[in-house]
N, C-alpha and C positions, 0 to 999 in steps of 0.2 A: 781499823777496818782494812780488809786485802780489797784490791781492787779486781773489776772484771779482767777477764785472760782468757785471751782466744788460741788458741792450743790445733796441731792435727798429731795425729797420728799415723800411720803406716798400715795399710792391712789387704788382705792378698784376695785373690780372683783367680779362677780357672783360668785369665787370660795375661795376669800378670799382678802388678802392683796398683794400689790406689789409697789416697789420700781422706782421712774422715777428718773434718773442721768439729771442733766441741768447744764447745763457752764455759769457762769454770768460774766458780763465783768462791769463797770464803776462804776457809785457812787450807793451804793446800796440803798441809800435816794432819788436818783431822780425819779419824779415822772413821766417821760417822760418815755415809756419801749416799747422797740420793741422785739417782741417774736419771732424768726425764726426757721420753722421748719422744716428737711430735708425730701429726699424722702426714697422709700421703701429700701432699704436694708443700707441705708448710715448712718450720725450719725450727732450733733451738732455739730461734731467739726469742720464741713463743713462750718462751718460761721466762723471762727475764724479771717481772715483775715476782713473782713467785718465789725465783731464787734470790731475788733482791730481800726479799722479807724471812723466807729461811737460811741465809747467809750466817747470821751470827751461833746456826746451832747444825748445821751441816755442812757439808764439800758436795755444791752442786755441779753438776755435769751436764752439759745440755747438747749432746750430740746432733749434727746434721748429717742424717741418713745419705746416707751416697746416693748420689744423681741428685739432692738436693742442696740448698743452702752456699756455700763453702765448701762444701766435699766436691772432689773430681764426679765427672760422668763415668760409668762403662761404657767400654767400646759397646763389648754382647749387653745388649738389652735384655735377650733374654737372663741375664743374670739376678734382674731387679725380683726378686722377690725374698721370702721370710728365711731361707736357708742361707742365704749371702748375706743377709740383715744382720741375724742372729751371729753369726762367724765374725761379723766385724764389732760386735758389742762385746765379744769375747773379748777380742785383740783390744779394744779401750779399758775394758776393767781389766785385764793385766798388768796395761801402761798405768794406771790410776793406781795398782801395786797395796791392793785391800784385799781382806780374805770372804768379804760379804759385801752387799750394796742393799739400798730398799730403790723400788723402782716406780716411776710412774707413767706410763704412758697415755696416750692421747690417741684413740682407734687404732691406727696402723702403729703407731708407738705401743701399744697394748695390745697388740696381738704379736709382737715381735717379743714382748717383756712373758706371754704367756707363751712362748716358746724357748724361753730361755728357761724358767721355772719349771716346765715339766718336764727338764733334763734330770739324770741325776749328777747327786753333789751341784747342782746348779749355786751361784753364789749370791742369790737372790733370796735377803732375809723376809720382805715385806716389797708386795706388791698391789700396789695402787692401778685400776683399769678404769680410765678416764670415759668413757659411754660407748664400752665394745666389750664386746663376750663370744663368747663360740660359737653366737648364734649371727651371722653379719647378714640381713632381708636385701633380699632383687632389690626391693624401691629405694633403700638408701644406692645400694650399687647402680643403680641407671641414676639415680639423681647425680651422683658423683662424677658421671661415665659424660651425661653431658658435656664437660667442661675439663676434664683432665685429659692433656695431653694435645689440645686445644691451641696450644703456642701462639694465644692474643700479643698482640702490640698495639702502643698508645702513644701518643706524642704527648702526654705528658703525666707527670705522678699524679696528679688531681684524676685523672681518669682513670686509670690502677685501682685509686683510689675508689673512684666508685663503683670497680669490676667487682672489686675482693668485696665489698659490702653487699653484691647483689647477692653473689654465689657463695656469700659465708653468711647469709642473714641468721642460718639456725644458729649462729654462734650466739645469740641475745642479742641485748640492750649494750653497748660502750659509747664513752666518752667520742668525741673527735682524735681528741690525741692517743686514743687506744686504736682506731680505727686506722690513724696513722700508722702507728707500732706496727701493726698489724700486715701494715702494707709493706713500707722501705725495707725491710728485711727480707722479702722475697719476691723483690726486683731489683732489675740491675738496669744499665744502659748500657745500653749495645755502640758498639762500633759507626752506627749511622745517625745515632741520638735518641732513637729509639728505646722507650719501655719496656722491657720485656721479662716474663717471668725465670724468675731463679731455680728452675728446676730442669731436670732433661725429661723433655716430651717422650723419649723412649718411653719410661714407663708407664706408658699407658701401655704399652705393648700385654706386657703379663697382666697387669691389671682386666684388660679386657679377657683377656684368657679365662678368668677367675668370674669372669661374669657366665657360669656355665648355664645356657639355655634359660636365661632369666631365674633362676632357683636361689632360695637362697644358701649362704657359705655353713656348712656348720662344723664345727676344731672340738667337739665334743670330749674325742679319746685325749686329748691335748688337756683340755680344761682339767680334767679326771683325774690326773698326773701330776695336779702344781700340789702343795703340800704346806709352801707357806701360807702363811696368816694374809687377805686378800680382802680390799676393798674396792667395792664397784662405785664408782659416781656415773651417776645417769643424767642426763639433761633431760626433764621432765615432757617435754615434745619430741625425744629423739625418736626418727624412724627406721635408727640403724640398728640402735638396742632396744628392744621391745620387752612391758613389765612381765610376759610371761618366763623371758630367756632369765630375767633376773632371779624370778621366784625359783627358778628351778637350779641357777645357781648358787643359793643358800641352803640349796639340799644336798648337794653334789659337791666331787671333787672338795675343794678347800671350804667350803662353805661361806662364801663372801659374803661381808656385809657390805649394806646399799645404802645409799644417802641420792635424794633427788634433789636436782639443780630447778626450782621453777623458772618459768617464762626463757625454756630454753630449750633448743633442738639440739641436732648434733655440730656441735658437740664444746660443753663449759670449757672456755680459755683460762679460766683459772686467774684470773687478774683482777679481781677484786678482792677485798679483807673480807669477805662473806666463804666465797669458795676456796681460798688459800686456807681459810681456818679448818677448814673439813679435811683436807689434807694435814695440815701440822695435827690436830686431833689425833686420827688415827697414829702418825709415827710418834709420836708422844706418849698415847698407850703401852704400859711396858705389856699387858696384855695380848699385843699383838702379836707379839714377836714370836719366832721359831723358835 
């Protein structure tokens, strides 16, 4: 068995140089690699259990999107959005040195993976969209807007602890020790002993931007454009992907199939042997493939 390996890479900015942190999991020679990428304020470590269980049949990759995790902050803030995202997941699957990847993201990980996809020659054989589609509704975006960028401090991980459970309740039902998981990885302590989360508040900056006049987001001409073989997972309570955005995207564009996640909002963590299977599934289908 190869052991986990925490990895950066190098990747550039209108304003210079910056640092992406990524977790790799299995044989670093296989040429099979699935890229999973989380959502906005969270971190790669959110796949660990995931790529813990597809380790012996992939090369996982679990990037920390810049400004969060392990990855450096931008100076410009305003840089934090899907064009600077996308440009630096180029620069990882270059370093990663494969001529295809299958992808999984996780809302803002899934709409960065359906921007790389409606490229062409994009190197995206199979893409997994974790409970986000072209359609992203106001009420998910003001439920999120509460709280991001927010810059909470705690005196102690127990309190964290109970932040990330209030404002991640859609996430389901987990264990303790997953709620844990959950937590230690995207906080840090500060310089004064202080709790503090692992992300740069900048981005809320563009985030709010995109909250235009309470409407919701729609990546339509985007979605229309992927061409790989495309699976949606939905969290059967989500208020971010709604069933109609689904149905219309198994008519459209790549024509995704959908699998629902019960007794779950936005959006499945993917850490249990129920929901990991619905993933190995699909990439296992020789079906799938482009």
């Amino acid at each position: 068995m190869f052991p986990m390996r925490q990895r950066t890479v190098q990747c550039s900015n209108l304003g210079g140089l910056h640092r992406m942190a990524y977790t790799e999991w299995g044989d670093p020679r296989n040429p099979q690699v699935l890229v999973c990428v989380h959502g906005l304020t969270r971190c790669g470590r959110d796949f660990d259990f995931l790529a813990a269980s597809l380790a012996p049949e992939y090369r996982v990759v679990c990037p920390d999107v810049v400004g969060r995790g392990c990855s450096d902050w931008l100076k410009n803030k305003a840089m934090y959005g899907l064009p600077q995202y996308v440009a630096d997941m180029v620069t990882l699957i270059a370093r990663l040195d494969v001529e295809q990847v299958d992808w999984l993201g996780t809302s803002m990980g899934g709409l960065i993976g359906m921007g790389l996809a409606a490229q062409e020659n994009t190197p995206i054989a199979r893409l997994i969209l974790n409970d986000v589609g072209p359609v992203v509704t106001a009420a998910s975006l003001a439920r999120i807007g509460e709280y991001v960028g927010r810059d909470p401090r705690f005196d102690t991980l127990e309190q964290a602890e109970q932040f990330v459970r209030a404002v991640s309740a859609t996430f389901g039902r987990h264990t303790d020790a997953q709620w844990r998981h959950l937590t230690e990885h995207v906080v840090r302590t500060a310089a004064d002993g202080k709790i503090e989360f692992r992300y740069d508040p900048g981005i809320a900056e563009s985030y709010r931007q995109a909250m235009v006049d309470g409407q919701d987001i729609e990546l339509w001409p985007i979605y229309d454009a992927i061409r790989c073989s495309t699976l949606v997972i939905r969290g059967a309570d989500s208020d971010l992907l709604l069933p109609g955005t689904v149905a219309q995207m198994a008519q459209r564009g790549p024509r995704a199939r959908s699998v629902d996640i019960p007794a779950v909002g936005h959006a499945p963590m993917l850490m249990d042997s129920t929901q990991v299977e619905v993933v190995r599934r699909f990439l296992s289908d020789v079906s799938s493939g482009c």
